[in-house]
C-alpha positions in Angstrom: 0.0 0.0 0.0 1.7 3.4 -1.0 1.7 6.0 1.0 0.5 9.6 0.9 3.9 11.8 1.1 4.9 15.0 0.1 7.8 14.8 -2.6 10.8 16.1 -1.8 11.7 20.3 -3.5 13.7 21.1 -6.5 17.3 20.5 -6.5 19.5 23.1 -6.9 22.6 22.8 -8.9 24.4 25.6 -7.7 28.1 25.2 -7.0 28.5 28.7 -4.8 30.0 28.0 -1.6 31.3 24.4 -2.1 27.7 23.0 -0.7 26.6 21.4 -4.1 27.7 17.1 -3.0 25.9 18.0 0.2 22.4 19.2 -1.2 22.5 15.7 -3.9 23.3 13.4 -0.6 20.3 15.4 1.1 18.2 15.6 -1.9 18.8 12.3 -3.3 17.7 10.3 0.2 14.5 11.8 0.4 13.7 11.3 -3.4 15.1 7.2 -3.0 12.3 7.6 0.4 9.6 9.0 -1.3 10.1 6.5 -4.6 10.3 3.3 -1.9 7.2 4.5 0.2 4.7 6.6 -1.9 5.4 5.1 -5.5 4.9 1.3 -4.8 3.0 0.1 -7.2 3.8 2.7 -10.3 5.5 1.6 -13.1 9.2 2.4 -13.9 8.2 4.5 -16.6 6.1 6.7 -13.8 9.0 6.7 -11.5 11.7 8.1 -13.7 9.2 10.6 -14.8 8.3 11.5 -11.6 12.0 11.7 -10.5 12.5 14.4 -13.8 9.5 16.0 -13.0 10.2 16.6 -9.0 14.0 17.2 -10.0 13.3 21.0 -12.0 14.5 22.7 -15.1 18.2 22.6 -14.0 18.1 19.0 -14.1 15.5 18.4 -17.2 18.1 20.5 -18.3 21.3 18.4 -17.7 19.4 15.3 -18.8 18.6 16.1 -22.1 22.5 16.6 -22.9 23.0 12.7 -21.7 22.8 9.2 -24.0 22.2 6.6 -22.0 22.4 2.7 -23.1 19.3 1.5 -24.5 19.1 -1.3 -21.4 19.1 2.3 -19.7 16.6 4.3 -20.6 13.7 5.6 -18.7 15.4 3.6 -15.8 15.6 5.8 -12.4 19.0 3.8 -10.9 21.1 4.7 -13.9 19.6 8.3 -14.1 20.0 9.3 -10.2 23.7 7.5 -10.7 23.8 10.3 -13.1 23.2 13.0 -11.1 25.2 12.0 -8.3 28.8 11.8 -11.0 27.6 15.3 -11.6 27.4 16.5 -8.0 29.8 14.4 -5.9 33.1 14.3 -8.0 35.6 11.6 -7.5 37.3 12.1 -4.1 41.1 12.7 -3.6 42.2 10.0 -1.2 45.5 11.6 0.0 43.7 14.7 0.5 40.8 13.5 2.4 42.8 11.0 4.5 45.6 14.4 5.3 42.5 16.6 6.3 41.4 14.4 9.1 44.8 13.9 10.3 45.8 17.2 10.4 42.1 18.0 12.4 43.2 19.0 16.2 40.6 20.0 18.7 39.8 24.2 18.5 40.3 26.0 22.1 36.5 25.9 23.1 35.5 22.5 21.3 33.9 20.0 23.3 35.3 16.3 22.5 31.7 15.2 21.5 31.4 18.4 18.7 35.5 17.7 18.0 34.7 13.6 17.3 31.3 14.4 15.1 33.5 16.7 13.1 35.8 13.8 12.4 33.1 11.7 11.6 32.4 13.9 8.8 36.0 14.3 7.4 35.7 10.0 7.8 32.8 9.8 5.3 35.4 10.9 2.1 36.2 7.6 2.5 35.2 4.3 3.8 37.6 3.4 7.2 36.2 0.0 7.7 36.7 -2.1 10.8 39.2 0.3 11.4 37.5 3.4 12.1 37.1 3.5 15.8 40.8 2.9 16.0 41.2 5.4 14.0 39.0 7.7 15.6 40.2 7.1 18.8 43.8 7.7 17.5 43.4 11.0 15.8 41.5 12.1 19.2 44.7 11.2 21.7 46.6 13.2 19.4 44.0 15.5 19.0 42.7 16.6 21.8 43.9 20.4 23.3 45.5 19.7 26.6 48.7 18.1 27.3 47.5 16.3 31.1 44.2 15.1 29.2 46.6 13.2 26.5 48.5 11.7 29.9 45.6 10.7 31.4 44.5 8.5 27.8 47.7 7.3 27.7 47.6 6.0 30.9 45.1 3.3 30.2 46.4 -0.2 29.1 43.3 -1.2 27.0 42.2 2.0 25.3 39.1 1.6 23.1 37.0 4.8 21.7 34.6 4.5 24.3 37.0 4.9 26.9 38.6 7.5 25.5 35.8 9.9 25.0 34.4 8.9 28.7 37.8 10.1 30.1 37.9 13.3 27.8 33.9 14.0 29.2 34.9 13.5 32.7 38.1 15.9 31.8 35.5 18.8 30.5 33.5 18.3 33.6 36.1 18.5 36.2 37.5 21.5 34.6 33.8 22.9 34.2 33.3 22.5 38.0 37.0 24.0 39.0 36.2 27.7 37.2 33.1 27.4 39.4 34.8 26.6 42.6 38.2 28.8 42.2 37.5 31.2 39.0 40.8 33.1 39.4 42.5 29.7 39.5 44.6 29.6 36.0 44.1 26.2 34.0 45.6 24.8 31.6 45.7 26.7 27.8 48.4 25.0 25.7 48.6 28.5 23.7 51.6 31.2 23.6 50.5 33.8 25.7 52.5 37.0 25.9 51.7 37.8 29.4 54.4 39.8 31.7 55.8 37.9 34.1 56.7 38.5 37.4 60.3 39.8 38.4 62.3 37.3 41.2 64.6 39.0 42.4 66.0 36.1 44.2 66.0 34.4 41.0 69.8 34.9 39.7 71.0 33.9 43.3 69.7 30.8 43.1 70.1 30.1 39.5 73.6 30.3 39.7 74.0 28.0 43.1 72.8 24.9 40.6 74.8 22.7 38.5 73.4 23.5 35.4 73.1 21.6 32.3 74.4 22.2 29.0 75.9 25.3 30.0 79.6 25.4 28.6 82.2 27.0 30.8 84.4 28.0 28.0 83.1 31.5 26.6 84.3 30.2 22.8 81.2 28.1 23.5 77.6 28.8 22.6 75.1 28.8 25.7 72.5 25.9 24.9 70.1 28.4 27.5 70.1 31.4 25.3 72.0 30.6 22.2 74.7 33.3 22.4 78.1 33.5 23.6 79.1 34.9 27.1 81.0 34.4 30.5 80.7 32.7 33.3 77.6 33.4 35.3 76.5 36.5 32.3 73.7 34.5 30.7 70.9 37.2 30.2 67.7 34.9 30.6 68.5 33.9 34.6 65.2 35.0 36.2 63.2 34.9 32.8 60.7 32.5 31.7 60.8 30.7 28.4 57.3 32.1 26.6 56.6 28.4 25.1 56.7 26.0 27.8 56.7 28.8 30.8 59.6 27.2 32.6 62.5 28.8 33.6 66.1 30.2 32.9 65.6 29.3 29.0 64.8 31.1 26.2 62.0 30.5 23.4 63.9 29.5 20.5 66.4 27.0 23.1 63.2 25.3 23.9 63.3 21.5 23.7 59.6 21.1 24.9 58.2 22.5 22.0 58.1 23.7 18.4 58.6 26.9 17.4 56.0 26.6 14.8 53.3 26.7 18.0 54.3 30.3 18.3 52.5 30.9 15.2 49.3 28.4 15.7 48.7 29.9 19.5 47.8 33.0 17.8 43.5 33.0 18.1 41.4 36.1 18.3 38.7 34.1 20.2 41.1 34.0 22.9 40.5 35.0 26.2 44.0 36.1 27.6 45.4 39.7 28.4 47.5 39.5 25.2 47.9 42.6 23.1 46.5 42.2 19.4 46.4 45.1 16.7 44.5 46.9 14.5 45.9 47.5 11.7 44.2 50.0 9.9 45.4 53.7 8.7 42.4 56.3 8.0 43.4 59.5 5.3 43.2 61.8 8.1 46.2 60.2 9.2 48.6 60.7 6.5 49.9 64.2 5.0 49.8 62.4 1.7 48.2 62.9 -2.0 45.9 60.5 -2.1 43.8 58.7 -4.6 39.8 59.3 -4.1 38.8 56.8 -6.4 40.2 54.3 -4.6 37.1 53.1 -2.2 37.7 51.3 0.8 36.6 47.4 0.9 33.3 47.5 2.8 30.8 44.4 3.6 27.2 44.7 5.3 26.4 41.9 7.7 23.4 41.9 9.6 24.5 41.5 13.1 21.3 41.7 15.9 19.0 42.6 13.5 20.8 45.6 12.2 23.1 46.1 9.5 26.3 47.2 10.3 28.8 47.8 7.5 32.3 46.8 8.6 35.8 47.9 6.7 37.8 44.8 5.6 40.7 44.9 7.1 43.6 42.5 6.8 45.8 43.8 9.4 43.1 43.6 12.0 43.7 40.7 14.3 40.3 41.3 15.8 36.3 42.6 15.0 35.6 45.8 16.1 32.8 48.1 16.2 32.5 51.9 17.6 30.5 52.6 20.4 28.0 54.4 18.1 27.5 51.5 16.5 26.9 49.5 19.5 24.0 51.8 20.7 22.1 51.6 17.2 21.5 47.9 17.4 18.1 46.8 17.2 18.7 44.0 19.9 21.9 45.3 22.1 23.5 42.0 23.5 24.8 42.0 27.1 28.8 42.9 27.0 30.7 40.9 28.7 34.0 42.5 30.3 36.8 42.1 27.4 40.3 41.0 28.5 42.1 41.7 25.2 44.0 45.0 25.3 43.6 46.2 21.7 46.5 48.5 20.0 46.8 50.4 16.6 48.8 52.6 14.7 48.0 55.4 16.8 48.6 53.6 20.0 46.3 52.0 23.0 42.6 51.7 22.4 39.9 51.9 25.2 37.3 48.7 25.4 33.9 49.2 26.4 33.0 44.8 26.5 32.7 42.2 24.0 30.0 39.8 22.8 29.9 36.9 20.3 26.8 37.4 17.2 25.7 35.0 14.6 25.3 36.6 10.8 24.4 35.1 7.4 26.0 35.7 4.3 26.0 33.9 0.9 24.0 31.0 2.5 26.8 29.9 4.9 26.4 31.1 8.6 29.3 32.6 11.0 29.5 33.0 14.7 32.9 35.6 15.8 33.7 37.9 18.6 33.5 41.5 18.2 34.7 44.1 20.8 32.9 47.3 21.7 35.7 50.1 21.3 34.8 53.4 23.8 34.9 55.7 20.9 31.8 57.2 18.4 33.7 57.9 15.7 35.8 55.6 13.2 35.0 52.5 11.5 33.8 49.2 12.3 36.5 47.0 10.7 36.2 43.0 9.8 39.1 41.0 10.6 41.8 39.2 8.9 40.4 35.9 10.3 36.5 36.4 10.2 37.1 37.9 6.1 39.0 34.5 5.5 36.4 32.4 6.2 33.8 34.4 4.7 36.2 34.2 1.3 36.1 38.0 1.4 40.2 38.0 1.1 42.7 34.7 0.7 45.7 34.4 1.6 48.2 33.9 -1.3 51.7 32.3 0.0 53.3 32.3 -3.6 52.6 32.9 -7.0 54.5 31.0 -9.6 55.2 31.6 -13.2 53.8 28.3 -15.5 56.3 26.2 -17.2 55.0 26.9 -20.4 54.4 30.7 -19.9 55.9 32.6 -22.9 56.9 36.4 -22.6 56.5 37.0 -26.2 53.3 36.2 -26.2 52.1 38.9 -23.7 54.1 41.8 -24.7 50.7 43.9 -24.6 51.2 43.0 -20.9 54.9 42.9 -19.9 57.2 45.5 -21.3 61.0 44.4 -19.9 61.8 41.6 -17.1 59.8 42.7 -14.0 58.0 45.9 -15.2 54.7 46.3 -16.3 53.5 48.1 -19.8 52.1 50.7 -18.5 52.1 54.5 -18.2 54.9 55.5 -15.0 53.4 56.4 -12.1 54.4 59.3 -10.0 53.7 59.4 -6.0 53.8 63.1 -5.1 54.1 63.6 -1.5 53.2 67.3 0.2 56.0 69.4 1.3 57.3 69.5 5.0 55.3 66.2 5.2 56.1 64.0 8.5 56.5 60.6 8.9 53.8 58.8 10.6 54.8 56.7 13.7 53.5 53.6 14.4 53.4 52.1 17.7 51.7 48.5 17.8 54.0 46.4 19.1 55.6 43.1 17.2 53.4 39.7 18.3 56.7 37.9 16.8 59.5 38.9 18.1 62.9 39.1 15.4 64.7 36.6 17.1 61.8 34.3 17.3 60.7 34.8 13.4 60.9 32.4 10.6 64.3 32.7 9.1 
C-alpha cells in the first residue's frame, strides 16, 4: 500500500559555496524515500518521470545533454547514478585521509562536537573495521591539553569508548573547578604574551645549581640562550621561556616544543590579556596625495537585527565596532568585560566589552567575537580571520610563473623583465610632510621569526 507523502523540492545545482555534494546526498535520500514508500505500485516508466519532473529545469536541463544505453533508458537507478557523477566528483584519497589527520581539537571545542567533526572528514572515505581505531587515534593526538593526552595514555586497554568517557569526565572537572576557584589559571596550551613577574632572588639561586648544557668555556655557545658569554652572564637567569613557561631558558632554546606553535597559539577568540592590533590607517592620518577613487573594501552583515557595514581589514587581528554603533543595534547584547587590550597605529585603544553574534552571508552562517571600542567615531572593521572564512580575502603564499608561460606572447602585458607596460606612475608627497609613527607592538619577536 503506497503512502501519501509530500515529494521532496527542486534540486539546486548551484556550485557557490562548495555545498553542491551536500544538497544531492540530502536531496537524493529523500527522493530514493519517497520513490520506496509513496510510488509502490507505479511503473518504472512513472517513477523516472516523476524523478525528472520533482528534480526541476536545472536537471530536465542536464538530462537532455546525456545518452544513455538502450538497457538504460527511462530507468531511475542509472539516471539518479547520473546525477550524483555530476554533484559528488571523484574524491582525492591523499587529501581526504591528510584533512582528518591534520584535524586538532579548537580551544572551546567540546570532545563530542571535536569527534562528530571527524566523523564527517571519515565519510570521504570508507575506514572500515578500522574506524574507531582510528577515531580514537586522531583524538589522543587531538585533543587540546597536554595532562588530558597523559591521562589517555595511561590506560592499558584503550578503546574509543573509553577515551571519550575520560575526555567528558576531563571537560566536567575543569567545568566544575572555574566554578569553585574562577581566578584559578588552568591549563591553555597556547603562547600567551603575558608579563611575568620579576624574582629578584632568581639569579641567586640560579647560579648556586649545576646546570646543564651550559659550557664553561666562553668560545662556546650557551645551549640556554644561544649566544656567547661568560661565566655566570647568561641574560635569561630569572626569565621564563614564553613556550613552555619554565625557567632560565629562552623560546627558541626550547626543547619542549616547536617553534611553529608560536605561530598556531595565535587565536582572536582567545580569552587572555595578550595585546592584538589593529591594523588599519584612515586618510586623516597621512599628510599624503591620495587617490579618491580608490574606495575602501566594505561588507554589510546583519548582526542583531541591524546592519552594520564593517571595513575589511587585513591587518586587524580582531572585529571591532565603535560605540555608536553598539548603541544603534536593534537587539543590544549583554557585553561581557573584554580582557584583550587592543593597539593600533595610533597607540592604545579603550574597550567598552565584548560579545559573540551569529550573521548570514551567501547562504553559509558565522558565529565571531566583536569588541565594543569606547569611541563614536571611526570605522567598524572585519578582521583578517573572520574575512577569511567568509572568502572576502585569501591568503596567497606564492605565485608561480607556468612552465609553459611565454613572454613574447604577452608583450601587450609585460614590457621588460619585472616591469609592467604601463604609463609611469608618480607618488607626489606634500611638502614639510612627517612621517607617521606607528606604535603597535611586534606579536613575533625578530629573534623568534621564521628565518
Amino acid at each position: 500500500m503506497a503512502l501519501n507523502l509530500t515529494p521532496p523540492g527542486q534540486m539546486s545545482f548551484k556550485t557557490e559555496g562548495g555545498h553542491l555534494a551536500k544538497r544531492w546526498k540530502a536531496w537524493n535520500e529523500t527522493m530514493v524515500l519517497y520513490i520506496n514508500l509513496a510510488m509502490k505500485s507505479n511503473t518504472e516508466k512513472e517513477r523516472y518521470q516523476a524523478v525528472l519532473y520533482i528534480i526541476g529545469e536545472e536537471g530536465r536541463a542536464m538530462h537532455k545533454t546525456w545518452i544513455f544505453p538502450e538497457e538504460e533508458q527511462e530507468k531511475v537507478e542509472p539516471l539518479l547514478k547520473k546525477f550524483e557523477e555530476y554533484c559528488m566528483p571523484k574524491t582525492n584519497v591523499t587529501l581526504e585521509r591528510y584533512k582528518f589527520n591534520s584535524r586538532y581539537q579548537k580551544g572551546e571545542e567540546l570532545i563530542d562536537e571535536y569527534l562528530t567533526e571527524l566523523k564527517k572528514l571519515s565519510q570521504n572515505y570508507n575506514f572500515g573495521l578500522l574506524e574507531n581505531e582510528l577515531l580514537k587515534d586522531r583524538i589522543v593526538v587531538g585533543v587540546n591539553s597536554t595532562t588530558l593526552k597523559e591521562r589517555i595514555l595511561r590506560e592499558y586497554d584503550l578503546t574509543l569508548e573509553k577515551a571519550l568517557d575520560i575526555c567528558r569526565a576531563h571537560e566536567q572537572s575543569s567545568t566544575g573547578l572555574k566554578m569553585i576557584n574562577p581566578q584559578q589559571t588552568v591549563e591553555v596550551d597556547a603562547l600567551h604574551f603575558k608579563k611575568k613577574e620579576k624574582n629578584e632572588n632568581a639569579r641567586s639561586r640560579y647560579q648556586k645549581r649545576n646546570l646543564t648544557g651550559r659550557q664553561e668555556n666562553n668560545t662556546e655557545i650557551c645551549s640556554r640562550c644561544g649566544s656567547r658569554h661568560g661565566p655566570w652572564n647568561c641574560p635569561v637567569y630569572g626569565k621564563n621561556c614564553r613556550i613552555c613557561q619554565k625557567p632560565n631558558h629562552f623560546a627558541k632554546q626550547c626543547r619542549s616544543r616547536k617553534l611553529d606553535q608560536i605561530y598556531d597559539a595565535v587565536d582572536e577568540t582567545s580569552e587572555s590579556d595578550e595585546e592584538v592590533g589593529l591594523g588599519a590607517i584612515s586618510a586623516k592620518h597621512l599628510d599624503a596625495v591620495i587617490d579618491q577613487k580608490s574606495a575602501p573594501w566594505t561588507v554589510d552583515l546583519k548582526i542583531q537585527r541591524s546592519y552594520v557595514t564593517f571595513k575589511v581589514d587585513t591587518g586587524a587581528d580582531i572585529t571591532c565596532i565603535t560605540n555608536k554603533t553598539y548603541e544603534k543595534l536593534k537587539r543590544k547584547p549583554s557585553l561581557k568585560r573584554s580582557q584583550i587590550q587592543l593597539t593600533s597605529p595610533g597607540g592604545h585603544l579603550k574597550v567598552t566589552g565584548e560579545f559573540v553574534t551569529k550573521t548570514h552571508r551567501q547562504g553559509s552562517d558565522y558565529e565571531f567575537k566583536i569588541v565594543v571600542l569606547n569611541n563614536k567615531e571611526g570605522s567598524n572593521l572585519l578582521s583578517r580571520g573572520v574575512a577569511e572564512k567568509m572568502g572576502l580575502v585569501k591568503h596567497i603564499q606564492e605565485i608561480q610563473r607556468p612552465a609553459n608561460f611565454k613572454p613574447e606572447e604577452k608583450k601587450h602585458i609585460f614590457g621588460a623583465t619585472g616591469l609592467l607596460n604601463t604609463e609611469p606612475v608618480q607618488i607626489c608627497m606634500k611638502e614639510n610632510t612627517e612621517p607617521y609613527c606607528l606604535t603597535t607592538a611586534r606579536r613575533v619577536p625578530f629573534p623568534l621569526n621564521r628565518k
